[in-house]
C-alpha positions as CSV (number, residue, x, y, z in Angstrom):
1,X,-105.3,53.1,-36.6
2,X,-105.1,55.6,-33.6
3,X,-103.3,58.7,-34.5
4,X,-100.0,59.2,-33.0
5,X,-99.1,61.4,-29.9
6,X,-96.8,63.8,-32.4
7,X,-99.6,64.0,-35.1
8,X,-102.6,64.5,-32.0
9,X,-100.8,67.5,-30.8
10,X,-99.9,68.9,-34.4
11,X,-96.1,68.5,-33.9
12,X,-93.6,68.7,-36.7
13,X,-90.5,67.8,-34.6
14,X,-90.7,64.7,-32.2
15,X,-89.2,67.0,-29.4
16,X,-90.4,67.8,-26.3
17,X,-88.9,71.4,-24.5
18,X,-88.4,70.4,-20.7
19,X,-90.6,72.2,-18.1
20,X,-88.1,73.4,-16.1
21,X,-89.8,75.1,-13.3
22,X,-87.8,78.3,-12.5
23,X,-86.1,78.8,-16.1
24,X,-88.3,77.6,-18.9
25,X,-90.6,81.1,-19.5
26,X,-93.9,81.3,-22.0
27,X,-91.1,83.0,-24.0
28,X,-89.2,80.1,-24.5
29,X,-92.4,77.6,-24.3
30,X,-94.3,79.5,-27.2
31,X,-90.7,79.8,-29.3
32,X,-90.7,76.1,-28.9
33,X,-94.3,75.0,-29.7
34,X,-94.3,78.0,-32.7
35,X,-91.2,76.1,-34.2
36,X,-93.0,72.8,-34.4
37,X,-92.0,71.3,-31.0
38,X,-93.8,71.2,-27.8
39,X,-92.8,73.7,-25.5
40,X,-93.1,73.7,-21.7
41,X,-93.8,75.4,-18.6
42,X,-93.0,74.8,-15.3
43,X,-95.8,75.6,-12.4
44,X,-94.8,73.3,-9.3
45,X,-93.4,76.3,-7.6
46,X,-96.4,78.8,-8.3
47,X,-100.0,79.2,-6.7
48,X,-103.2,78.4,-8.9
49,X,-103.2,82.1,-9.4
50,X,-99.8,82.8,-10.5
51,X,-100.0,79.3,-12.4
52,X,-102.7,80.3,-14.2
53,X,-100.9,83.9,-15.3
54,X,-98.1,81.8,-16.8
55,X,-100.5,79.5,-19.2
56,X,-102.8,82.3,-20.2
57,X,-99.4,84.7,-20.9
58,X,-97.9,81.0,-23.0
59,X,-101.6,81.0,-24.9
60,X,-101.2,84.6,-26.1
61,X,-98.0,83.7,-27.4
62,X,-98.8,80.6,-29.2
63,X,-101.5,78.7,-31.0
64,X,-99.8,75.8,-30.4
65,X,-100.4,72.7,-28.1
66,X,-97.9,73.2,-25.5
67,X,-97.6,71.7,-22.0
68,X,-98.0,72.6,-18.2
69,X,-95.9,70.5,-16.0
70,X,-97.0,70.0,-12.0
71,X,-95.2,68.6,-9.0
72,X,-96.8,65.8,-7.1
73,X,-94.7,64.9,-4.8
74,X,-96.3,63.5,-0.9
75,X,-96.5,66.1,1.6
76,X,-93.6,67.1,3.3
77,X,-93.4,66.1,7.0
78,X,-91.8,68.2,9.2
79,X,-89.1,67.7,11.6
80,X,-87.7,69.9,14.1
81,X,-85.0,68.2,15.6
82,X,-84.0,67.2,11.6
83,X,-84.5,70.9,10.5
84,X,-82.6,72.1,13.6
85,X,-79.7,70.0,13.0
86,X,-80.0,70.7,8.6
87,X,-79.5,74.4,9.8
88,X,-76.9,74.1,12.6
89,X,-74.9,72.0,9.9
90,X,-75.3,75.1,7.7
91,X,-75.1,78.0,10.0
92,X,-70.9,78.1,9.4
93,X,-71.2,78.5,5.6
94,X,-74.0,81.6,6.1
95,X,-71.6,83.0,8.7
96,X,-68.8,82.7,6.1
97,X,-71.2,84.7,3.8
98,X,-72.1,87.0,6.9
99,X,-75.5,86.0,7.3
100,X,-77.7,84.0,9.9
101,X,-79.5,80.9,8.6
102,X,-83.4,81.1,9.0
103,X,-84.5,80.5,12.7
104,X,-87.2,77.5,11.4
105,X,-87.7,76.1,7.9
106,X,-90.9,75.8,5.7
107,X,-92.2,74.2,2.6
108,X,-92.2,77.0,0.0
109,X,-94.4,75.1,-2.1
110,X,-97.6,72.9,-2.4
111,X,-97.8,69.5,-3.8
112,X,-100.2,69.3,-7.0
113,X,-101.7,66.5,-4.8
114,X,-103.2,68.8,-2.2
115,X,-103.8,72.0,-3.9
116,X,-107.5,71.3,-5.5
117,X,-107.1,75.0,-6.8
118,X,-104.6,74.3,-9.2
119,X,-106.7,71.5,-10.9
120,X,-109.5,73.6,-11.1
121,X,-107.3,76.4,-12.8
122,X,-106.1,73.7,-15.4
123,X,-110.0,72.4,-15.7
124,X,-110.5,76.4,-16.7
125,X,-107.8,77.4,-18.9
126,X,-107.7,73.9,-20.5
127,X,-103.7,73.9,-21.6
128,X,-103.2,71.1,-24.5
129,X,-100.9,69.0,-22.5
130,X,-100.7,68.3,-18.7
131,X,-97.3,66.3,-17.5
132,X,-96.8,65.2,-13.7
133,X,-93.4,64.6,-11.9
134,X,-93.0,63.1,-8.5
135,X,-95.6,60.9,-8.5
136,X,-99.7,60.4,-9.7
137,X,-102.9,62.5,-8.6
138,X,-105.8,60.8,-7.9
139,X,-107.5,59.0,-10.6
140,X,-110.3,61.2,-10.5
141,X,-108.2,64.3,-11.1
142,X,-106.4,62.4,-13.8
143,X,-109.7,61.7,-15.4
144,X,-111.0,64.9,-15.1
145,X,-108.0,66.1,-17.1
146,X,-108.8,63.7,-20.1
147,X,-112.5,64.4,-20.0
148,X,-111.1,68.1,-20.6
149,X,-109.8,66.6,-23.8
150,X,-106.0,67.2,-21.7
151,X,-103.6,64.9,-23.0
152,X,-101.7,63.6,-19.7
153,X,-98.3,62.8,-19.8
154,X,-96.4,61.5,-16.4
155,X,-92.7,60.9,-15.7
156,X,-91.2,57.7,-15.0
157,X,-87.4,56.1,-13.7
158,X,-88.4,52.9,-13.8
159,X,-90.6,50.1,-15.0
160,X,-92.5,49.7,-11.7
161,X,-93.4,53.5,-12.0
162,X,-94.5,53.0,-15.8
163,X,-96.9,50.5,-15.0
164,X,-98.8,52.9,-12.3
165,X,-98.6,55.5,-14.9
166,X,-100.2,53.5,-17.6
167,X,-102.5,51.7,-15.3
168,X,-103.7,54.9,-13.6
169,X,-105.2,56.1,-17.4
170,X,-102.0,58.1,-18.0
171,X,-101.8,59.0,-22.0
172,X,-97.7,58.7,-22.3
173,X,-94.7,58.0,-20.0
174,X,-91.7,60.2,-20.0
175,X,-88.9,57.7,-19.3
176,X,-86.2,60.2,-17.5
177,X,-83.0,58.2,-17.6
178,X,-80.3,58.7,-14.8
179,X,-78.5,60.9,-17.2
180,X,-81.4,63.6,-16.6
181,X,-80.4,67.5,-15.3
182,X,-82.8,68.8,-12.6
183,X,-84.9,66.6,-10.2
184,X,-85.1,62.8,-10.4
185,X,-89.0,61.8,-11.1
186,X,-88.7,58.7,-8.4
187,X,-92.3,58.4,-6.7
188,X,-90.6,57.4,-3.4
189,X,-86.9,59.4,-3.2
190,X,-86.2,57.3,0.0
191,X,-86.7,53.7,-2.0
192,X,-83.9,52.1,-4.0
193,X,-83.5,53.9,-7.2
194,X,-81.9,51.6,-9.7
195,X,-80.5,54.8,-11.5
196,X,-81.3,53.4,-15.0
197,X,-80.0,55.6,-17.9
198,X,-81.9,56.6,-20.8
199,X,-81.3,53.9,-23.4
200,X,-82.0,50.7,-21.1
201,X,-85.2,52.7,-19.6
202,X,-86.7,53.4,-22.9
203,X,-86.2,50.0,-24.2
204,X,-87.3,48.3,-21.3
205,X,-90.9,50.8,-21.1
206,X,-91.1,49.7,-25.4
207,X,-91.0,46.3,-24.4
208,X,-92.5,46.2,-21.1
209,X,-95.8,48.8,-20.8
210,X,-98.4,49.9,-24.2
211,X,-97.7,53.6,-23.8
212,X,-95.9,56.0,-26.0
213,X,-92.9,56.8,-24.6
214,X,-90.9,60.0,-23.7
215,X,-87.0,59.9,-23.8
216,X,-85.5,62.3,-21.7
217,X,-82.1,62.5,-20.2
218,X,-78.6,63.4,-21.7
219,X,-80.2,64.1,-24.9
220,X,-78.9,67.4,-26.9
221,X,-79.1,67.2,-30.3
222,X,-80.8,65.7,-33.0
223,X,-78.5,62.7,-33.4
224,X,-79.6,61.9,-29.9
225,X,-83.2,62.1,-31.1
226,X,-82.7,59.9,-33.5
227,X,-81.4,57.3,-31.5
228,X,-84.2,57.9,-28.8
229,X,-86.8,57.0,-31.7
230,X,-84.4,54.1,-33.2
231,X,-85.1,53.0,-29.2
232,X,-89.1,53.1,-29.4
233,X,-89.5,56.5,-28.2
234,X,-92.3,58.3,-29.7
235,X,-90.3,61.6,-29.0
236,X,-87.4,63.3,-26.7
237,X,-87.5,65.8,-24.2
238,X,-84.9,68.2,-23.9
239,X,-83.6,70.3,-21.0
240,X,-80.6,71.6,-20.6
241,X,-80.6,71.9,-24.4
242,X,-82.8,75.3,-23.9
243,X,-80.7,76.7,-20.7
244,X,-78.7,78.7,-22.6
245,X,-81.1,80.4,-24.7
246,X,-82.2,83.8,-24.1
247,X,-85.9,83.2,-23.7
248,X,-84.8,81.2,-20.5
249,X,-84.2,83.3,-17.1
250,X,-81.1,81.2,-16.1
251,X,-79.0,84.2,-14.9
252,X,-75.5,85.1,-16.6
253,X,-73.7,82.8,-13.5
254,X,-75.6,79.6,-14.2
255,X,-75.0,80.5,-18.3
256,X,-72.0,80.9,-17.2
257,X,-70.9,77.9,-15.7
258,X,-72.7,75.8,-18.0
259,X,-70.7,76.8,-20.6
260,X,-67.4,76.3,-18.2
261,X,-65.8,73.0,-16.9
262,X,-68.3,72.2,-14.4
263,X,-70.6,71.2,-17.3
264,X,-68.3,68.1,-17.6
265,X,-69.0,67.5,-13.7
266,X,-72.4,67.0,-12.8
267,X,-73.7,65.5,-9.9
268,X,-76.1,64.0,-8.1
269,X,-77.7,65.6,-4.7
270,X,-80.3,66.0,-2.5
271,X,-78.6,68.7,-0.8
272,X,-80.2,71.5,-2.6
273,X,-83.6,70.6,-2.2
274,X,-84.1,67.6,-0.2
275,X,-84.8,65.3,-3.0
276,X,-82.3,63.8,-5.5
277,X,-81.3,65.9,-8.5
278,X,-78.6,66.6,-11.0
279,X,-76.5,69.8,-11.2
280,X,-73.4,71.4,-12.3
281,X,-71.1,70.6,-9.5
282,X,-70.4,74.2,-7.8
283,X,-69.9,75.2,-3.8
284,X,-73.4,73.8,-2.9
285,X,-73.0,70.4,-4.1
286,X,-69.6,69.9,-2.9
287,X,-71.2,70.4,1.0
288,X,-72.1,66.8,0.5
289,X,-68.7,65.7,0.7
290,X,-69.2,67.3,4.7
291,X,-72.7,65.5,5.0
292,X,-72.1,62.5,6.7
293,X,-75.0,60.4,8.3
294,X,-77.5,63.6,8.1
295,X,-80.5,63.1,6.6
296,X,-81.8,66.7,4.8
297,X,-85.3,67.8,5.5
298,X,-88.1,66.4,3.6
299,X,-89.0,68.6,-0.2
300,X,-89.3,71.0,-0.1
301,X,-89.3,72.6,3.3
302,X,-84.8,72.1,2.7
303,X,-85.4,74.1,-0.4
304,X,-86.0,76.8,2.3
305,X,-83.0,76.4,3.6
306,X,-81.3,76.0,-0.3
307,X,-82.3,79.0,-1.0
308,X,-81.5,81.0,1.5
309,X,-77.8,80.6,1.5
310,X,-78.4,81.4,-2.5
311,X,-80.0,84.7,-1.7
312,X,-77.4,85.2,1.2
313,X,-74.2,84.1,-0.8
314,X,-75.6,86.3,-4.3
315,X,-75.9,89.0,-1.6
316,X,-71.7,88.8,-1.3
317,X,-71.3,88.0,-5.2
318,X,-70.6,84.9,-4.5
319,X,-72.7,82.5,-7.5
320,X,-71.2,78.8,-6.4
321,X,-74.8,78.3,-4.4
322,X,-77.3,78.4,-7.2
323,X,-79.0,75.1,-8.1
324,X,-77.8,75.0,-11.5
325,X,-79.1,72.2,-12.6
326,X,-78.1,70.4,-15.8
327,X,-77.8,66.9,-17.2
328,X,-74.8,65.1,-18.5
329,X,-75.0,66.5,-21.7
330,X,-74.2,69.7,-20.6
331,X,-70.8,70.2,-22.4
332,X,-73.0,70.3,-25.9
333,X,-74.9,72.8,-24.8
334,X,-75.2,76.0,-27.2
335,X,-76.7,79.6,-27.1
336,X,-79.1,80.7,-29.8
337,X,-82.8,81.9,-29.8
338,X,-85.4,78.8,-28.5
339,X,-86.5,78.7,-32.7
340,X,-83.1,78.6,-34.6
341,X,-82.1,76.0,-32.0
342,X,-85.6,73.6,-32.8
343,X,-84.7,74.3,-36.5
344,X,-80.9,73.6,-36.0
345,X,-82.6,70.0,-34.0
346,X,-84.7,69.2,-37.0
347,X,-82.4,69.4,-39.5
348,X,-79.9,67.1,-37.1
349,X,-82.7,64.6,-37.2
350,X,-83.4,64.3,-40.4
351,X,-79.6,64.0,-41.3
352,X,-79.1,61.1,-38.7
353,X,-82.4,59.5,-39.9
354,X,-81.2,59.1,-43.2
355,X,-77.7,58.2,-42.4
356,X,-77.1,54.6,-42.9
357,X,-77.2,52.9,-39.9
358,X,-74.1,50.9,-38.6
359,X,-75.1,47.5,-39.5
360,X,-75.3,48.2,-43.5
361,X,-72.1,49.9,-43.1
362,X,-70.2,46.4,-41.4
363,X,-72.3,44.2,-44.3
364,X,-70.8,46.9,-47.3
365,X,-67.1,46.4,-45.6
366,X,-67.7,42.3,-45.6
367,X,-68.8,43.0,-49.7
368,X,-66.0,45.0,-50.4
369,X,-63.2,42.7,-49.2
C-alpha cells in the first residue's frame, strides 16, 4: 500500500499552514511544521534570490518538511489605453489622499512560468514541498521537481482544473473552495468561475480525479478539519487561521480589522490586484461599487496601481486601502503563537473525530422512544 501524503512528509496533524505570500514568515512556517503541521511560505512576489533567502532562513528554523508556494499565473499583457483609463478612474481618490497616481503602471512581479531562475533555485535548495497557484509549469519543470524527490502540490477551483493537475504528474490537488481568503486559484480569471465552495469541491475531486486532496477555504478550526477529512480530504489548509498570530507580519490595521466587523463582510474583488480575491471589505473594495464597465489591468501590473494608493493613503493614516485579505471564516479567527494555535487544532480534531456522528445520534433518539 503507498504511504500516505501526511505520513510521506512526517506530519502529525493533517493541516496545511497557507502560503500567504506577503504575511506567512519562516517564523510562522517553521512554528507550524515544528508543531507537526506543514507550514508555508509564500515566494510569488520575490526574485530567485530573495526566494531563495526565505527557504534557506525556513530550513534553519526547522527540520521539518515544509512548503514553498509559486505563482504561475500567464504573463500579464499590457495596455495603455486600459492602464490610462485604471489610473484616471483612480486619480480622485489619490488626490483625496494628496497624492498623484503613478504616471504608467508595471508588473511588480514575474510569473513562476517565465522566471527559469526561480526553478533552478528550488532544484538547489531542494524544499520538501513545492505548491503552484494560478495555473501549471511546464511538464518538464514539474518533472524536474519530482525527480528532486519535491512533492508537488497544485491548487484547484474546479474539476476541469483537477484533472490538468493530476494529468500533468501533479502529486495532490488543493481544492480551494469559494469560501477561500486571498486570491482565487482559477487558471483563466477571465473564464466562467462556477464559484464552488469547499464541501461540494472536495467531494466532487474524491469522486471525480485519483489524487489526494487538499481542503482549503472557510476552514478554522479543528471541527472544520474534521469535516474536510469526513469529505475525502487527505488534509486542510488553513489561512486566515494564522493571520493573527504574531509570527505573521499582517500589520496592527489588518489585525485590527480582522478582529472587527468587517471580518463578517468579506468580499470578492479584482480591484486590488487585477485578479479575483477575497478580502475584508474596507475603502478599497468598496471602489467597486464606482467600477462600472471598466475592466482593471491584467495581474499584476493593477497591483502597481493597488499598492500605491496603500503606500499613499498609510502615508495620511489612513488603513481602509490595504489588501487585507481573509476568507469567510474570519469572525473565528484567534491570536496566539503559530504552535499553541496547531496544538489548540489538534486537540479540536481529535475531539470532533471521536464525537459521534449525527446519524447514530437520530438512530439512539428512534431507540429511545
Amino acid at each position: 500500500m503507498p504511504i500516505s501524503f501526511v505520513d510521506q512528509l512526517g506530519l502529525t496533524v493533517p493541516l496545511i499552514q497557507a502560503p500567504m505570500a506577503g504575511v506567512a514568515t519562516p517564523e510562522l512556517a517553521a512554528a507550524v511544521s515544528n508543531a507537526g503541521a506543514l507550514g508555508s511560505i509564500g515566494v510569488g512576489v520575490l526574485n530567485a534570490q530573495d526566494a531563495g533567502a526565505m527557504v534557506s532562513q525556513t530550513r534553519a528554523r526547522t527540520d521539518r518538511a515544509f512548503n514553498v508556494n509559486v505563482f504561475v499565473h500567464a504573463g500579464a499583457a499590457p495596455d495603455p489605453v486600459r492602464d490610462a483609463a485604471w489610473l484616471d478612474w483612480l486619480a480622485p481618490v489619490f488626490a483625496e489622499l494628496g497624492a498623484e497616481p503613478p504616471e504608467t503602471l508595471r508588473s511588480p512581479f514575474t510569473s513562476f512560468a517565465d522566471d527559469p531562475a526561480m526553478l533552478t533555485m528550488l532544484l538547489d535548495l531542494v524544499p520538501p514541498v513545492v505548491s503552484f497557484h494560478f495555473g501549471l509549469p511546464t511538464a518538464d519543470a514539474i518533472a524536474a521537481l519530482r525527480a528532486r524527490g519535491i512533492v508537488v502540490m497544485a491548487t484547484a477551483t474546479s474539476v476541469e482544473e483537477a484533472r490538468a493537475i493530476e494529468a500533468a504528474g501533479v502529486d495532490v490537488v488543493v481544492a480551494q473552495g469559494i469560501e477561500a481568503g486571498g486570491h482565487r486559484g482559477v487558471f483563466d480569471p477571465v473564464a466562467l468561475d462556477d464559484a464552488l465552495g469547499t464541501v461540494a469541491l472536495v467531494r466532487l475531486l474524491a469522486k471525480k480525479t485519483n489524487l489526494p486532496i487538499v481542503a482549503a477555504g472557510g476552514i478554522m478550526d479543528g471541527a472544520g478539519i474534521a469535516a474536510a477529512l469526513d469529505l475525502g480530504a487527505v488534509a486542510a489548509q488553513l489561512g486566515t487561521a494564522f493571520i493573527a498570530c504574531p509570527e505573521s507580519t499582517a500589520d496592527d490595521a489588518y489585525r485590527t480589522a480582522l478582529a472587527g466587523p468587517a471580518a463578517y463582510h468579506t468580499t470578492l474583488t479584482s480591484v486590488i490586484s487585477g485578479r479575483p480575491a477575497r478580502a475584508l471589505s474596507n475603502r478599497f473594495t468598496a471602489l467597486a461599487a464606482s467600477l462600472g464597465d471598466r475592466r482593471a489591468p491584467d495581474y499584476p501590473i493593477a497591483y502597481d496601481a493597488g499598492r500605491s494608493l496603500h503606500a499613499a493613503a498609510r502615508a495620511k493614516g489612513e488603513h481602509g486601502f490595504g489588501a487585507h485579505w481573509a476568507g469567510q471564516g474570519a469572525p473565528l479567527a484567534r491570536s496566539m503563537p503559530a504552535r499553541e494555535l496547531v496544538h489548540a487544532l489538534k486537540l479540536e480534531l481529535e475531539a470532533a473525530q471521536v464525537r459521534p456522528d449525527a446519524a447514530r445520534i437520530f438512530e439512539g433518539r428512534q431507540e429511545s422512544a
